[in-house]
C-alpha positions, 0 to 999 in steps of 0.5 A: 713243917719242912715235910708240908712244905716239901709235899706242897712242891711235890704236888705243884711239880706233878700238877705242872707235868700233868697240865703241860701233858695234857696240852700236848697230848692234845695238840697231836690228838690222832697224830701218828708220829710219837708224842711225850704226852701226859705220861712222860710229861708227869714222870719227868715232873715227878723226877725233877721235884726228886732230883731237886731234894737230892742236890744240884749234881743230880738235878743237872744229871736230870736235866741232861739227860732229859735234854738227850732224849729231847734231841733223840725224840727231835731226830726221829721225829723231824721229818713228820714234825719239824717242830720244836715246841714238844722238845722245849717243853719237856726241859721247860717241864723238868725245870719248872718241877725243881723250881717247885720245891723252892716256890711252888706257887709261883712255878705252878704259874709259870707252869699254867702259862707256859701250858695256855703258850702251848694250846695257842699254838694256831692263835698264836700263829695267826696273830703273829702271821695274819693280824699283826703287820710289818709295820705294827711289829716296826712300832711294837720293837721300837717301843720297846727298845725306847723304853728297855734299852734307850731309858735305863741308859740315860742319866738322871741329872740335869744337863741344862743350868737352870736344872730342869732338862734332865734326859731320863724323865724326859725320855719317860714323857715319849715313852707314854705318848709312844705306849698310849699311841699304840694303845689307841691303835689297837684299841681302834683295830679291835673295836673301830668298825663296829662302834664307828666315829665316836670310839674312832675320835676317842682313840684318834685324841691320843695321836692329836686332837687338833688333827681330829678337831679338823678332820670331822669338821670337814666331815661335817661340811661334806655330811651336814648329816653326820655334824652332831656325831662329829661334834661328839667324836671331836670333842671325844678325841680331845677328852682322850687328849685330856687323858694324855694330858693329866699322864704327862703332868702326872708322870713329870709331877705326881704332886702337881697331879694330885692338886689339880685331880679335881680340876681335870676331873671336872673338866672331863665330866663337861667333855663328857657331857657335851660329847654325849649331848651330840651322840644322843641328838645324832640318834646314832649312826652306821657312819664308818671311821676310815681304817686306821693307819698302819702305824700306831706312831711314828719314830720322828713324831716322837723325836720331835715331841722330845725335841719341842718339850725340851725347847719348851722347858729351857724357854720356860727356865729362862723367861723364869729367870728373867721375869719370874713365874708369871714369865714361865707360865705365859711361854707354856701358855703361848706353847699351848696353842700349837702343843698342848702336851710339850707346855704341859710337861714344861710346867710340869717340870718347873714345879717338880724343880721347885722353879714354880710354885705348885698354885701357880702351877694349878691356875697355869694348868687352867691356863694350858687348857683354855689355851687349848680350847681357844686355840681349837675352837677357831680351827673348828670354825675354820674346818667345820660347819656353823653347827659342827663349831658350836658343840665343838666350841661350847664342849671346849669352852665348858671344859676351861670353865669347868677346870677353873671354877673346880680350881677355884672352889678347891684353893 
């Protein structure tokens, strides 16, 4: 057994070498400068998975010395190549190999990754230097940084003395809206002139649906031409809202989530449908989406949202205490007409609490979104034409209807 097991981490080292090798030896096909290639790639593989089995003095012994002749190769070589990745790779390939011994399977694919790293080199290169703009990169470090440094910072206990303002989870809230924002950014980057309106609404939906209901009901009213498609992107954008929607509710409270599936469910199907009515009698349409913007969200949108959702839940808490859970849902519901995410997350919150009872919380869920609808039904009178605002209206409506009859039929 202990000899299987000591072959099976051999042949996963000389695969690495081999593999690695290979990548490299082509990535300087024709070149004339020296290249450790398949050969050298494979024999410092093979030495590795030795060195390993004989001990860590001999492993580290290893690793100097191929590191020596890694800078040995970088000085011969720097005025032709001045690169670095063939000198990294060859350490990378040594440890790799010894880490073979111990788990094969897993340094076989760190093996097969770092080779794919490799050949992307001029991909690579271009979506780093030509695709990805300084403000897309801004977002992408931001994002990171909210999500790997600012959240395993904050504390998990609430702060507030109704017990529902706990800074960990809510800084997990901006942190989905921050990731689906950017999501939708390249989402629409990628596909966004090829498919036109209605992908560009659905992507739209996921930084505001109220902006998208505005923007193509003014499209409509200068293209009477194009009104069933922006019907169809609007009610599109706020289908992705939706999406949105059940991942705020879901990350706040999953029990809550799992008792109105069908409800949402229900309510993307009459989105879904009423949107798809307005693509089929438009016929399609070549209609372009404006370039979408340079950023994929903004860092004061997202402290505000953390700020608007904070004030949501502590006037929730306290119209709780002082009126009951009827008090609680009408403020999420009055919120709802301006901020359909921060109300959800209040309601969520308060059952995950225990501060609201989970059919409450259901039928409030219900409330929410036909408070919504209402809400951007006027805004597509106010912006769009006659025509534009009823699809709008009905596919918004249809989606109450729809939540509260699966509400109902599901209690």
């Amino acid at each position: 057994m202990e000899f299987d097991a000591q072959l099976r981490g051999l042949l996963s080292a000389i695969a690495i070498g081999v593999l690695i090798g290979v990548v490299r030896e082509r990535a300087h096909l024709g070149d004339s400068t020296a290249v450790a290639g398949v050969r050298t790639h494979s024999v410092v593989a093979i030495a590795a998975a030795v060195a390993a089995l004989l001990g860590t003095a001999v492993l580290a012994a290893l690793v100097v010395v191929v590191g020596a002749l890694a800078l040995a190769s970088y000085l011969h070589t720097r005025n032709d190549d001045p690169g670095l990745t063939g000198e990294v790779a060859l350490p990378a390939t040594a440890l790799l190999a010894a880490y073979a011994q111990s788990e094969p399977a897993l340094a076989a694919g760190l093996g097969v990754l770092v080779a794919g790293l490799l050949f992307a080199k001029r991909s690579l290169q271009a979506f780093a230097r030509r695709v990805v703009s300084e403000r897309e990169l801004q977002d992408a470090l931001l994002l990171a940084a909210a999500a790997l440094i600012v959240l395993p910072l904050l504390p998990d206990a609430a702060v507030d003395p109704w017990g529902v303002l706990v800074p960990s989870a809510l800084w997990r809230l901006v942190v989905l809206v921050m990731a689906v924002g950017m999501l939708g950014h390249i989402a629409l980057r990628s596909v966004g002139a090829r498919w036109g309106l209605p992908v560009a609404g659905f992507f739209s939906g996921f930084a505001s649906s109220t902006a998208a209901v505005a923007g193509f009901g003014e499209r409509s009213r200068s293209e009477a031409g194009l009104t069933s498609v922006s019907a169809a992107a609007a009610l599109l954008a706020n289908l992705a809202s939706l999406a949105l929607f059940a991942g705020v509710i879901g990350t706040a409270a999953p029990a809550l989530l799992r008792a109105c599936a069908w409800p949402l469910a229900a309510a993307a199907m009459a989105l879904t449908i009423a949107a798809a009515l307005g693509l089929h009698r438009s016929g399609g349409s070549d209609a372009l989406p404006k370039a979408p913007p340079a950023r994929a969200f903004r860092l004061s949108q997202a402290l505000l949202l953390a700020a608007v959702i904070a004030a949501v839940l502590l006037l929730s808490a306290w119209m709780r205490h002082l009126f009951g859970d009827a008090g609680a849902l009408i403020t999420a519901v009055l919120v709802a007409l301006a901020e359909l995410h921060a109300a959800a997350a209040s309601v969520a919150q308060l059952t995950q609490a225990g501060d609201l009872s989970l059919d409450h919380a259901r039928w409030g869920v219900v409330g929410l979104l036909a408070a919504s609808a209402a809400a951007k039904t006027v805004l597509a009178f106010a912006s769009g034409n006659r025509r534009y605002a009823l699809h709008v209206a009905a596919g918004l409506l249809g989606m109450a209807a729809a939540s509260a009859a699966a509400t109902w039929a599901t209690a």
